[in-house]
N, C-alpha and C positions, 0 to 999 in steps of 0.2 A: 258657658262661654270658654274659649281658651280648648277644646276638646279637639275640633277639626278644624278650626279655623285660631293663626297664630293672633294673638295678644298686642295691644299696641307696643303693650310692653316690650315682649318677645324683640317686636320688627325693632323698637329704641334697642335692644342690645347687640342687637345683628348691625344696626346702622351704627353704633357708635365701636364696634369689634371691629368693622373696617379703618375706623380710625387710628389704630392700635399703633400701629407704627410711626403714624404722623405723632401723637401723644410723644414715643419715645424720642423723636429728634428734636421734640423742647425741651429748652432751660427747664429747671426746678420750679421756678416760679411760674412759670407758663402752663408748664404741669400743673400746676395747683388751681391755674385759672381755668386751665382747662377743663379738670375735676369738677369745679364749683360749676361752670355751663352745665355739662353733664347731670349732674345733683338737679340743675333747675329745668332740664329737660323734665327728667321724670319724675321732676315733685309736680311736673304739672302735665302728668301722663292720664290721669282721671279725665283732666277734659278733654286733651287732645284724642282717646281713644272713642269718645263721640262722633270723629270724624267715619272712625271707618274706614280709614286709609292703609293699605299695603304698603304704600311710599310713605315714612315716617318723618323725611326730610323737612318737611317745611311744617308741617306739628310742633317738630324739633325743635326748629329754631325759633319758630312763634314761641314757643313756650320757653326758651330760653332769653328772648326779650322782653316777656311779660316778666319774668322771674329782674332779670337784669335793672327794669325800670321798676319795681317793688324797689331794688335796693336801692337804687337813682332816690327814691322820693324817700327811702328812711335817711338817708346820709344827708339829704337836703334838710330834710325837716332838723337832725341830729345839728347842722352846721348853726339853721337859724337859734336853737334854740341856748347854742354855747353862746353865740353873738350876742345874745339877748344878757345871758348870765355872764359875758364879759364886759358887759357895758353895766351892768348891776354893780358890780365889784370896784371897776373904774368909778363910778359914783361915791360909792363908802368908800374907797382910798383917799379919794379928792375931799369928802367931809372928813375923815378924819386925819389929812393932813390939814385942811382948814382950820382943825380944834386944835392940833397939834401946835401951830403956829400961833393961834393966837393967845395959848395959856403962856403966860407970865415965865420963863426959863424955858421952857419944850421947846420953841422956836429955832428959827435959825442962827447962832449967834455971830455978830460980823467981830 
């Protein structure tokens, strides 16, 4: 494969070379976001080349949405799981200002 007939891959770098110039008129950080689409196009070039498609456009972007919502559900799960161990912490604060306050001198003094 890849012999006589071009690569999905290939057409992903032919269709993202046209992009080249758009790339360069973003900011630094748009660039970076940029990059990272790009990275999740062809981390998920394996499947997309299943298609069999000469037009790599919409592979592309499928795959740069499956890629996009992978990190959607790690950052979510990541968020729940600080919530969870910030409300941990806020408990053992709350106990051990409870202890704090009720030993003999530790307390508040007025």
């Amino acid at each position: 494969m890849g012999r006589t007939n071009s690569t999905y891959r290939n057409h992903l770098d032919t269709f993202f070379e046209r992009f080249k110039t758009y790339r360069k008129g973003l900011r630094e950080d748009s660039q970076q976001a940029y990059d990272r689409l790009k990275e999740k196009a062809h981390g998920h070039a394996h499947a997309a080349s299943y298609l069999n498609s000469g037009r790599p456009q919409l592979p592309a972007f499928f795959s740069m949405l499956v890629g996009l919502q992978k990190e959607t559900r790690k950052n979510s799960n990541e968020v729940e799981r600080l919530e969870v161990e910030i409300e941990q912490l806020k408990t053992q604060l709350e106990a051990l200002e409870t202890k704090a306050f009720e030993e003999p001198g530790r307390g508040v003094q007025g």
